[in-house]
C-alpha positions as CSV (number, residue, x, y, z in Angstrom):
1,X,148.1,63.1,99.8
2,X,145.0,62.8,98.2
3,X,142.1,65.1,99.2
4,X,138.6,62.5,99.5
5,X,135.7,64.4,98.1
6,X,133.0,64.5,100.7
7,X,129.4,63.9,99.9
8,X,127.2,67.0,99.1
9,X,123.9,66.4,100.9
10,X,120.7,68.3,99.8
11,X,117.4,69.0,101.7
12,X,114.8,66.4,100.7
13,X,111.9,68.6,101.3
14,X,109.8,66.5,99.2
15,X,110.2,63.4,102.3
16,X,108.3,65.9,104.8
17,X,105.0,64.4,105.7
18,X,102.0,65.3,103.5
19,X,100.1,66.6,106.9
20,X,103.6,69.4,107.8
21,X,104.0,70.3,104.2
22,X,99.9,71.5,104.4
23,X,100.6,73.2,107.2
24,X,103.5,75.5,105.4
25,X,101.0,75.7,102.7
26,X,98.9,77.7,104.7
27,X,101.1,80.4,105.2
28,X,101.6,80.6,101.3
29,X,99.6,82.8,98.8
30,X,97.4,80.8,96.3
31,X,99.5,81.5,93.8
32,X,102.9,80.8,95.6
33,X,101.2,77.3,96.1
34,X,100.2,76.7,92.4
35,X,104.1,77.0,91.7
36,X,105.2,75.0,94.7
37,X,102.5,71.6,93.4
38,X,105.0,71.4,90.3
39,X,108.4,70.3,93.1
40,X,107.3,67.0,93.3
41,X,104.2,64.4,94.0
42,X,103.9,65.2,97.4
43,X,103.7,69.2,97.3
44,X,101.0,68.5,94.3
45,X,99.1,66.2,96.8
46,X,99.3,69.3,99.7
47,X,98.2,71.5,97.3
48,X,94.8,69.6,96.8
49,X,93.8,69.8,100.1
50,X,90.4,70.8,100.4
51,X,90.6,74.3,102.1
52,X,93.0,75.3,99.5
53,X,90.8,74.7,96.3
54,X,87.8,76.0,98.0
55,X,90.1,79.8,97.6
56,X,90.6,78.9,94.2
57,X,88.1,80.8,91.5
58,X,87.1,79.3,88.1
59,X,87.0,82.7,86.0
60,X,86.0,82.1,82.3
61,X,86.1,84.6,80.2
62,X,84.6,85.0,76.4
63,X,83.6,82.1,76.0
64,X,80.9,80.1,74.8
65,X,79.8,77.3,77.8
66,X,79.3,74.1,74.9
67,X,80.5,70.5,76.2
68,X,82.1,69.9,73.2
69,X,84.5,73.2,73.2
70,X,87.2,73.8,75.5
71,X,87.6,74.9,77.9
72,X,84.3,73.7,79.0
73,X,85.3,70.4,77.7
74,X,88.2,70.0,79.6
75,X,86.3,71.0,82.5
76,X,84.0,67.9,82.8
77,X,86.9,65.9,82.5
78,X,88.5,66.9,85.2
79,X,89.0,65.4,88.8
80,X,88.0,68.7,91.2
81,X,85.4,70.5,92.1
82,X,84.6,74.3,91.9
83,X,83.1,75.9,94.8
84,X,84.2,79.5,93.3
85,X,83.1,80.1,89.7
86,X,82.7,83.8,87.8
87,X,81.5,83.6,83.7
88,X,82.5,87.3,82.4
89,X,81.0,87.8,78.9
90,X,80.1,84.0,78.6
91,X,77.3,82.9,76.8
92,X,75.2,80.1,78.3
93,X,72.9,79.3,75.3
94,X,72.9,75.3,75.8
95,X,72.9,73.2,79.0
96,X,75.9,71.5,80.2
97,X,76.9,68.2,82.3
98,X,79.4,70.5,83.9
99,X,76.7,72.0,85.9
100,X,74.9,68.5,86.7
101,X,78.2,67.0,87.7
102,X,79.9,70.0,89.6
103,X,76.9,71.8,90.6
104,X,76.1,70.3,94.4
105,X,79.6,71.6,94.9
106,X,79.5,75.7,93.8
107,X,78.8,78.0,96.9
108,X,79.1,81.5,95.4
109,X,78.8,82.1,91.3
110,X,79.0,85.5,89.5
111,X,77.6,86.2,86.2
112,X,79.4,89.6,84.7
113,X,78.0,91.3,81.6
114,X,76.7,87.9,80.4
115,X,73.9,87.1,77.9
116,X,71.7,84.6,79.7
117,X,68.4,83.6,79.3
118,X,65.5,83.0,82.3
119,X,65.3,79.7,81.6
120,X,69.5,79.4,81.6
121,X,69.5,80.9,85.2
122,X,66.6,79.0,86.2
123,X,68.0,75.6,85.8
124,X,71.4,76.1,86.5
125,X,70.1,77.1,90.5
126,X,68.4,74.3,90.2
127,X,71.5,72.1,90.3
128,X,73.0,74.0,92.7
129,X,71.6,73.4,95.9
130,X,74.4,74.2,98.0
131,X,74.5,78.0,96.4
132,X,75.0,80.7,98.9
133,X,75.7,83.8,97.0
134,X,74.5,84.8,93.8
135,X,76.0,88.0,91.8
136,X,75.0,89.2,88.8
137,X,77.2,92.3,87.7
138,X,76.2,94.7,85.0
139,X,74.3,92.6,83.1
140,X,72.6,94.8,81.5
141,X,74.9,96.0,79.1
142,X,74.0,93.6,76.6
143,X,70.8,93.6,74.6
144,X,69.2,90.2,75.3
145,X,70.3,90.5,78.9
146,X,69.1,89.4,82.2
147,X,66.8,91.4,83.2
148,X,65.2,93.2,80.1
149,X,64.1,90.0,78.8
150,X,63.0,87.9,81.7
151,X,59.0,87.7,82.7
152,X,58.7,85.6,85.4
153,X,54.9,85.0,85.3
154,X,55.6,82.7,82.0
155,X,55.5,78.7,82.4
156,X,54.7,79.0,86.4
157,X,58.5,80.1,87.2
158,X,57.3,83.0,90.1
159,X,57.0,79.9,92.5
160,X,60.7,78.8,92.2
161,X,62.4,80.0,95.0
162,X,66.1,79.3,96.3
163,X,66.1,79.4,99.8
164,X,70.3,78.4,100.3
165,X,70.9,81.6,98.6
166,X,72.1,84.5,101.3
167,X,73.6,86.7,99.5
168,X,72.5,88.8,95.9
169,X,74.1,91.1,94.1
170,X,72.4,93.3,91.2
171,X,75.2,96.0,91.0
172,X,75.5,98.3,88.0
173,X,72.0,97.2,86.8
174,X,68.9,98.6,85.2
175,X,65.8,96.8,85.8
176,X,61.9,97.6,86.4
177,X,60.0,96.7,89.7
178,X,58.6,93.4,88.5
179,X,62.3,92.3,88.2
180,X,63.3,93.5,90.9
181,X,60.4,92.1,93.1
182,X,60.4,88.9,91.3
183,X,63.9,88.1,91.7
184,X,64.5,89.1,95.5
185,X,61.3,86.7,96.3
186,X,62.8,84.2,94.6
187,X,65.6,84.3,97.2
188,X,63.2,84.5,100.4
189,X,66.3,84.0,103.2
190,X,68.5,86.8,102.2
191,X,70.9,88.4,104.4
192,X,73.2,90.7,102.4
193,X,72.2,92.4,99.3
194,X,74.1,94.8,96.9
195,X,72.3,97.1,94.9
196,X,75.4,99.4,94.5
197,X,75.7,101.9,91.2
198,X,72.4,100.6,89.9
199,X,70.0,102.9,87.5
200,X,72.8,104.6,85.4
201,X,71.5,107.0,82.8
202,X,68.0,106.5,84.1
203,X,65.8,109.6,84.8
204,X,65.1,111.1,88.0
205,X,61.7,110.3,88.7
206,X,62.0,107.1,87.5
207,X,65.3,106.5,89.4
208,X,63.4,107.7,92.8
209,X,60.4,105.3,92.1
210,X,62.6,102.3,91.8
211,X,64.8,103.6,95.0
212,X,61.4,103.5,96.5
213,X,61.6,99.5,95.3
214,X,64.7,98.9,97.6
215,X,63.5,101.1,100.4
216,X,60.2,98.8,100.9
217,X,62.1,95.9,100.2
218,X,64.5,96.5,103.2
219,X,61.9,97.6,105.5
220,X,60.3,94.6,104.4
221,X,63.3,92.7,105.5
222,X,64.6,94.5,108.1
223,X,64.7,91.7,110.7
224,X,66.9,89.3,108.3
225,X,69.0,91.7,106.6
226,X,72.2,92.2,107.7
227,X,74.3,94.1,105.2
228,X,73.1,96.4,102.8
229,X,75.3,98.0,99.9
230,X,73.6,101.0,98.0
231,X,76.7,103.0,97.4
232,X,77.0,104.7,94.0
233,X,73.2,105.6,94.4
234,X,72.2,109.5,95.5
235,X,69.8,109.3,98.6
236,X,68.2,111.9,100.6
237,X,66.8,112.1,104.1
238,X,63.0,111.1,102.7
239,X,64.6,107.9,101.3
240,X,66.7,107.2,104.9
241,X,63.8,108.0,106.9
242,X,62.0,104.6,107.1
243,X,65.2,102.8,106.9
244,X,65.9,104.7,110.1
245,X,62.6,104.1,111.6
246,X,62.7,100.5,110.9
247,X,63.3,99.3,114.9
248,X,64.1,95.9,113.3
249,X,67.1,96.6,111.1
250,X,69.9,95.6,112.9
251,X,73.5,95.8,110.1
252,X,76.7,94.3,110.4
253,X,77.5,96.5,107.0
254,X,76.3,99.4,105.6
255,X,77.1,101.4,102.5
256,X,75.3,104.8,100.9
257,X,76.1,107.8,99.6
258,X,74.1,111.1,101.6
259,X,74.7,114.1,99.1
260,X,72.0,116.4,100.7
261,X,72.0,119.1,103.3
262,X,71.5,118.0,106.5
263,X,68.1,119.2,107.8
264,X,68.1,121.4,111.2
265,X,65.4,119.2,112.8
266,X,65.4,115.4,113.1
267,X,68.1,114.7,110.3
268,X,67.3,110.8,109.3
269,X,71.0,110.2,109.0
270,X,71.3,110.8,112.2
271,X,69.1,108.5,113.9
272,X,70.1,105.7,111.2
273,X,73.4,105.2,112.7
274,X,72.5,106.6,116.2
275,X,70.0,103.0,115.8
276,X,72.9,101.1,113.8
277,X,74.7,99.9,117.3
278,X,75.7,96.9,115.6
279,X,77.4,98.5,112.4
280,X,81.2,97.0,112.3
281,X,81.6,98.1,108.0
282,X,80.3,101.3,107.6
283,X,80.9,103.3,103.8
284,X,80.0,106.6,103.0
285,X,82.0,107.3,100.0
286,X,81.0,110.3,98.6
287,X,78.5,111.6,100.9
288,X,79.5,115.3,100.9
289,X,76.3,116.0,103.6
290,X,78.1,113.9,105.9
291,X,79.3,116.2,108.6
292,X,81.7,116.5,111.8
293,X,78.4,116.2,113.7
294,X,77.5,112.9,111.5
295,X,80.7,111.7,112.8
296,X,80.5,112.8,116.3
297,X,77.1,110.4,116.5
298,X,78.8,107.5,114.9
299,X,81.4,107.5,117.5
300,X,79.2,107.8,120.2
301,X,77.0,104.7,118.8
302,X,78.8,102.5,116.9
303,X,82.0,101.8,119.1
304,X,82.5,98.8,117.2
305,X,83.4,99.9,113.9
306,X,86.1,98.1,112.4
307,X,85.9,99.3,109.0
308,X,85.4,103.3,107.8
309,X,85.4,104.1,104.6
310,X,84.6,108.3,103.9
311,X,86.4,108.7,100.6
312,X,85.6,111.9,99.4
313,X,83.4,113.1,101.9
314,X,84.1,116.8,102.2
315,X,81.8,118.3,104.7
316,X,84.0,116.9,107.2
317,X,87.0,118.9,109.1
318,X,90.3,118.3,111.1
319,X,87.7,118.2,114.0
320,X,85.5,115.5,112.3
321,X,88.4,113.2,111.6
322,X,90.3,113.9,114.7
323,X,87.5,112.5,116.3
324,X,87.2,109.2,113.9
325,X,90.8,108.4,115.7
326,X,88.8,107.5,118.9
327,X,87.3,104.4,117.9
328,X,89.2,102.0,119.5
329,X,88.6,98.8,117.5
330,X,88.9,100.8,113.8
331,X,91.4,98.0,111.7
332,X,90.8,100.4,108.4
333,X,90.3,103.7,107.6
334,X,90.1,105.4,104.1
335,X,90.0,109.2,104.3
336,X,91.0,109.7,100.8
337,X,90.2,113.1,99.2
338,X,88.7,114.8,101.5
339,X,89.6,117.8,100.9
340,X,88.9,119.6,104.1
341,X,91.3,117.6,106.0
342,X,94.8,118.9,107.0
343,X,97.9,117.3,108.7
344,X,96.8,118.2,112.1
345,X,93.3,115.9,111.6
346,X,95.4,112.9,111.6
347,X,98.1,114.1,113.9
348,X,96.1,115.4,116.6
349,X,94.1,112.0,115.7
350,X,96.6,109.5,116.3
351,X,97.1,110.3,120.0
352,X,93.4,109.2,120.8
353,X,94.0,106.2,119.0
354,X,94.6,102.9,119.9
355,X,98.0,102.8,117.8
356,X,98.2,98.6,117.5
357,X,94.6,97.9,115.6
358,X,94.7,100.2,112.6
359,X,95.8,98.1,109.9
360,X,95.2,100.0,106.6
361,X,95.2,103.8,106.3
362,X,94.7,105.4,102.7
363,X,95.7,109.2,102.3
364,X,94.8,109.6,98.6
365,X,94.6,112.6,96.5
366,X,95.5,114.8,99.7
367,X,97.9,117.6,98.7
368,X,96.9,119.0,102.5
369,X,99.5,116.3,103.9
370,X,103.4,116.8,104.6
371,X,106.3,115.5,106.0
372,X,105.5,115.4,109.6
373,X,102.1,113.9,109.3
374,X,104.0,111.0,107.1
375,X,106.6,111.0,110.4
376,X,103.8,111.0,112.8
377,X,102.3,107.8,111.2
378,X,105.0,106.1,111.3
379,X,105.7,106.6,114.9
380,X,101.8,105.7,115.9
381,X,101.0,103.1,113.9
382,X,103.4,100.4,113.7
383,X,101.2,97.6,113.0
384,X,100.1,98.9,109.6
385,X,100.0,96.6,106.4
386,X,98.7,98.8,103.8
387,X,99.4,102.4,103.7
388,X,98.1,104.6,100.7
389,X,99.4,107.6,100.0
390,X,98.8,107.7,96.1
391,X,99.1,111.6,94.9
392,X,99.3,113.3,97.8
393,X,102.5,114.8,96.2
394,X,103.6,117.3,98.8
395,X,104.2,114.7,101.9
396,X,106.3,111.9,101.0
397,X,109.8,113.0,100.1
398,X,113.2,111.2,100.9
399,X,113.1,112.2,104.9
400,X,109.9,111.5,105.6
401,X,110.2,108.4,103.3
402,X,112.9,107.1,105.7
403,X,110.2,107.4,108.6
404,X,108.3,104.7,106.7
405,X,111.1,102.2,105.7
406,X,112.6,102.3,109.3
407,X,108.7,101.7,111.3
408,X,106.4,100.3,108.9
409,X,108.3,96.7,109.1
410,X,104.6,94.6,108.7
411,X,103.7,96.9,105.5
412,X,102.4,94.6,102.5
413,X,100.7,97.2,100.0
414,X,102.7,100.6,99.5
415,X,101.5,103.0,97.9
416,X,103.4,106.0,96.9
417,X,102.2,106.8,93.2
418,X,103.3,110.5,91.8
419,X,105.5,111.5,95.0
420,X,107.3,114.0,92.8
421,X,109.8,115.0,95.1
422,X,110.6,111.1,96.0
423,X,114.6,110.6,94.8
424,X,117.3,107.6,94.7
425,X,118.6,108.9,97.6
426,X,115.1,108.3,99.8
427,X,114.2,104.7,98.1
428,X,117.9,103.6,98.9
429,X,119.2,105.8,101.7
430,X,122.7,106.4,100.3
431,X,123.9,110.1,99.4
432,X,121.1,111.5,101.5
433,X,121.7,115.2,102.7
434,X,120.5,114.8,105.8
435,X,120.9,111.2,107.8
436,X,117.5,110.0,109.2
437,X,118.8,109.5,112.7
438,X,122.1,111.1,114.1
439,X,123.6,110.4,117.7
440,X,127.4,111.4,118.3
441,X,129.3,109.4,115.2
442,X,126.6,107.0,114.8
443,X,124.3,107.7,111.3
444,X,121.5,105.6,109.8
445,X,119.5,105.4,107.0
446,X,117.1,103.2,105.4
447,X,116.3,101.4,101.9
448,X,112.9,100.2,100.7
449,X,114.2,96.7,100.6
450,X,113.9,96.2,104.7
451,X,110.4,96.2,104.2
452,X,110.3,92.1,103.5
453,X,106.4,91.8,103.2
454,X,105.9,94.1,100.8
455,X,103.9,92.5,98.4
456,X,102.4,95.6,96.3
457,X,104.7,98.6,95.4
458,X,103.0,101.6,93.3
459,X,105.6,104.3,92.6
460,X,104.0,104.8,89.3
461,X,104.7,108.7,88.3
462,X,107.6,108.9,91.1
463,X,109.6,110.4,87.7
464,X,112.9,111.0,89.7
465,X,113.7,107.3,90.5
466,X,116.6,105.9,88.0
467,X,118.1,102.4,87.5
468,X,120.5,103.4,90.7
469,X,117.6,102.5,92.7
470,X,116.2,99.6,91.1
471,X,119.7,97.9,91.6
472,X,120.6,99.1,95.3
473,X,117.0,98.8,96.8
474,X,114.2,97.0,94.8
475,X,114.9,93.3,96.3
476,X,111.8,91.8,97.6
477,X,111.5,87.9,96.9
478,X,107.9,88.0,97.6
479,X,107.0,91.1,95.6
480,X,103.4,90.0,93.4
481,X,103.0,93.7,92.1
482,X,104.8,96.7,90.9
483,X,104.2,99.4,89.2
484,X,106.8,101.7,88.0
485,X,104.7,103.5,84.7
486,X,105.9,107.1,83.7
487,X,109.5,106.4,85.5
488,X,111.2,108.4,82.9
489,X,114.4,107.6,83.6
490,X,114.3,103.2,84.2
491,X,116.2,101.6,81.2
492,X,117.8,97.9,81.0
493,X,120.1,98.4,83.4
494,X,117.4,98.7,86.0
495,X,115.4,96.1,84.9
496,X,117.9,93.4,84.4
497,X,119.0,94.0,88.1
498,X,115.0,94.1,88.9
499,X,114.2,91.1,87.5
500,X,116.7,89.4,89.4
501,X,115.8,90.8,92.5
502,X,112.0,90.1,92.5
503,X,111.3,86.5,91.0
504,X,108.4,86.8,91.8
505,X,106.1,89.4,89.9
506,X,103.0,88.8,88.7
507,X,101.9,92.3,87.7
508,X,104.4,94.8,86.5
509,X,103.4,98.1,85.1
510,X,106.0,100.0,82.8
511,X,103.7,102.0,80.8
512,X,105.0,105.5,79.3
513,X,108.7,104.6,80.6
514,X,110.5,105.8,77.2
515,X,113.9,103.6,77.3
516,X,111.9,100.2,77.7
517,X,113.2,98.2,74.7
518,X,112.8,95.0,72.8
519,X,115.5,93.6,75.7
520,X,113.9,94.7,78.4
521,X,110.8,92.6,77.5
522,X,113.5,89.9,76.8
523,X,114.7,90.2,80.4
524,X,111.5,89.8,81.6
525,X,110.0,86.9,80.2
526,X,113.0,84.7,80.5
527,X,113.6,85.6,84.3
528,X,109.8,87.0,85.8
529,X,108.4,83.0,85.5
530,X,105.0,84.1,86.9
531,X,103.9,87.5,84.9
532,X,100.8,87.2,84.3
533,X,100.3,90.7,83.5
534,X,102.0,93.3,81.3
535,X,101.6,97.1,81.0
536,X,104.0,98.3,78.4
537,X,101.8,101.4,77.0
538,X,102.9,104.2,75.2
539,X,106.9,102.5,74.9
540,X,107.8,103.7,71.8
541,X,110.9,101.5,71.5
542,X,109.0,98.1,71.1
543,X,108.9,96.5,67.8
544,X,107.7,92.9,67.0
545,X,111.1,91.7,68.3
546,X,109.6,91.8,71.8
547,X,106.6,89.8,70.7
548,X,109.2,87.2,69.6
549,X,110.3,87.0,73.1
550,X,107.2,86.8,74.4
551,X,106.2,84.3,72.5
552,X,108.7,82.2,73.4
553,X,109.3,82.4,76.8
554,X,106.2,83.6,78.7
555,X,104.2,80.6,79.3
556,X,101.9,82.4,82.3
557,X,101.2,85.7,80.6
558,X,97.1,86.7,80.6
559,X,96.7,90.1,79.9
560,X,99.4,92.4,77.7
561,X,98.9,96.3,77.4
562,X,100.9,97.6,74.3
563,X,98.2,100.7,73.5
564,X,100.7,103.1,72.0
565,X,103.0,101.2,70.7
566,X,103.6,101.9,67.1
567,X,106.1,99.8,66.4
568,X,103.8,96.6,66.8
569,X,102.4,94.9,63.9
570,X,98.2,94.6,64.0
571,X,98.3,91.1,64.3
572,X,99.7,90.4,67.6
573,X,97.4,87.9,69.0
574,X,98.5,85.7,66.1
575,X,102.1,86.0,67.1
576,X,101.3,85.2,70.5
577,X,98.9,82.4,69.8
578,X,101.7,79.7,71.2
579,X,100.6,81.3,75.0
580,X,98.1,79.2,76.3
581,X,97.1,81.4,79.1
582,X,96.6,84.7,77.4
583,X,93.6,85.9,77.4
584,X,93.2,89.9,76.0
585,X,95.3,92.0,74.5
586,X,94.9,95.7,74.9
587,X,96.6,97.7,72.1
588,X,95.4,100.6,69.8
């Protein structure tokens, strides 16, 4: 008798209503939604709903902005707007319909080592009405810059102001006190400023009369201001004084860096956060004079922080960050680097805690870490998504990496980079010596792979990892970034079972890995469809082959690290010129 063939039925996911597939969408990364618009005419109609362009970021970079050059061109041309726009290294030397048409529309612009003019910056706020935050990021860097050239008393221009404008930035800057005055009175309603790593190679006396600049300006302020970023910039207790004296000055965020010695009486640090009620961002990176007693006062005050960030602050002990633990709303903590701390700060810590708020915790460059303080935050925090525990080298081996695969289930960002004693056997659980949990006859173990939300995995330096584990434990669908440079012993084996196993890389680091090959980079750029960026540094296997490869199949690729390589021919732009997308180049 003969069989009847029955009908094979497919989902037609593009029939779901435009209104359910926008609601999926949000769950989605922007990227995973730029790949999903190209299924069909509905999912490109979802993706163009309004919320989700207003995340997207027009970034040009080294270009000229001319109306009759692309990518400007194309620009005015098309049918969006651009709420999000950064120029790096773009030089605005003409003026543009793009910023008459799309203006009204940008909300927050950056300008990053750019050679503007006053006139240039002048008239393009004045199209943009709507502008809330204005950065403009080492600037200075180029001759004709911003700042050095501007004089604001020419043609009338110190009456423009910009009162949208809430938020400036003048990080990594060098200017004088006219351009500094001028340029914050332009903006008259600001509420957060950043004036972060500002006055590099500038001398001390005239470094300390320019803080004096920011200092009156806050005070000045103080009853609108309501974050304040002057990290990367030495001040002492003169300097904090009338910031703590200022009764007005009420911050959401704060960020400085205290490097002197706490005086006996009346230390101004003190009574700045013991005033600071309000503070929910607080960074002290840096600030070696900040002190167990420091801490003790920001407990007792500021029982709202959410967000602590004392990277490198080593005047503080196990008793200092023991008592950190105690604030009760604290979603991040970064305690990298201080070098003071041991494993019982955080262990001791993690009882007062309350164990289902902290979300990120970054151990980094702590070599005064072990195993049972890894186990211990594994047990106490199992709500983390981003756990750093880059070079701390001593603390993560293949037991207590178990402790982390078998709790850590929400994790998104791992980071183990140079955990030297970090083996197959802990990535994947198999062959392990000792079984992570043991009841009569029942054993377990755990592979990295049951961590589904990881999407950013550094074992960069982790030198005892082969291709075993990169085929028995490395499958994450939703992986965006990996990095796996100075892996000694990772070959094509590894990768062509990795590449198979995580689709969906966007950043993959395989610099100094000695048995990356010409095929590797094949296996790469025919199966990762959404690398947009390449380390492959110091492979001495590469030849022009792989650019070959690269060429042909890589259609999303942006930036490519060969440095190292010397193999390559010199002209490898040219033999990558088919790859619309690419943007630098880094080689020797």
């Amino acid at each position: 008798m003969r069989s009847k063939t029955l009908p094979i039925f497919r989902p037609r996911f593009e029939l779901l209503p435009v209104e359910l597939v926008v609601l999926i969408f949000k769950y989605l990364s922007p990227s995973d939604r730029r790949s999903a618009c190209y299924v069909c005419s509905r999912w490109y109609e979802a993706s163009k709903y309004c919320r989700f362009a207003e995340q997207m970021v027009l970034h040009l970079i080294g270009v000229e902005f001319d109306d009759f050059k692309p990518p400007v061109k194309n620009l005015i041309l098309a049918d969006r707007t651009y709420p999000l726009i950064k120029l790096s290294r773009v030089k605005l030397n003409v003026c543009s319909k793009f910023w008459v048409n799309y203006g009204p529309f940008v909300r927050e612009i950056t300008f990053e080592k750019c050679m503007i003019w006053r006139e240039r910056v002048i008239s393009l706020f004045k199209h943009m009405p709507n502008l809330r935050v204005a950065r403009f990021v080492e600037c200075d860097l180029l001759r004709d810059d911003l700042f050095r050239t501007w004089k604001f008393f020419d043609n009338g221009l110190y009456t423009v102001d910009f009162p949208g404008v809430e938020s400036l930035s003048l990080a990594r800057n060098n200017f004088s006190q006219l351009q500094f005055e001028s340029m914050v009175e332009m903006m008259p309603n600001l509420t957060r400023v950043d004036f972060s790593h500002c006055f590099r190679q500038v001398e001390a006396s005239r470094k300390l009369f320019l803080l004096g600049c920011i200092q009156k300006f806050i005070v000045r302020r103080q009853y609108d201001l309501r974050a304040v970023n002057i990290g990367g910039i030495p001040v002492d207790d003169i300097f904090l004084r009338e910031l703590a004296d200022a009764n007005g000055l009420l911050l959401d965020e704060l960020c400085l860096m205290y490097l002197e010695k706490m005086p006996a009486r009346a230390p101004a640090i003190v009574d700045l956060f013991r005033r600071q009620t309000n503070l929910r961002h607080l960074d002290v990176t840096g600030s070696t004079g900040i002190t167990d007693f420091c801490v003790d006062v920001i407990v007792k005050h500021i029982p709202g922080l959410r967000v602590l960030n004392a990277t490198g602050c080593w005047g503080m002990s196990d008793y200092g960050i023991k008592q950190i633990f105690r604030l009760q709303q604290l979603e991040t903590l970064t305690l990298s680097n201080c070098i003071r701390m041991s494993k019982h700060g955080i262990i001791d810590g993690a009882a007062f805690s309350n164990r289902k708020i902290l979300r990120e915790l970054h151990l980094e460059l702590l070599d005064t870490l072990d195993e049972e303080c890894v186990v211990k935050i594994g047990a106490n925090f199992p709500n983390l998504t981003v756990l750093n525990i880059g070079g701390s080298s001593t603390c993560i081996t293949d037991w207590s990496a178990q402790y982390i695969f078998c709790n850590l289930l929400n994790l998104e960002h791992l980071n183990v980079e140079r955990s030297t004693k970090l083996t197959d056997a802990g990535f994947t659980g198999i062959d392990l010596p000792e079984k992570t949990f043991s009841i009569w006859d029942v054993e377990e173990t755990f592979a990295i792979d049951r961590l589904k939300k990881l999407r950013v995995l550094k074992v960069s330096g982790c030198y005892k990892i082969t291709d075993f584990a990169l085929r028995y434990a490395f499958r994450f669908t939703e992986l965006k970034e990996l990095s796996l440079s100075r892996c000694h012993q990772i070959s094509e084996a590894g990768i062509e079972r990795l590449v198979a196993s995580c689709p969906a890389l966007e950043y993959l680091d395989l610099g100094e890995c000695p048995n990356i090959n010409d095929y590797c980079v094949k296996l790469i750029a025919i199966a990762l469809k959404r690398i947009g960026t390449l380390k492959l540094a110091n492979c001495p296997l590469l030849t022009e082959t792989c650019l070959d490869y690269l060429a042909k199949y890589c259609t999303t690729l942006k930036y490519l690290y060969v440095r190292g390589c010397f193999k390559l021919p010199p002209d490898i732009m040219d033999r990558l010129s088919t790859i619309s997308s690419l943007r630098q180049v880094y080689k020797s």
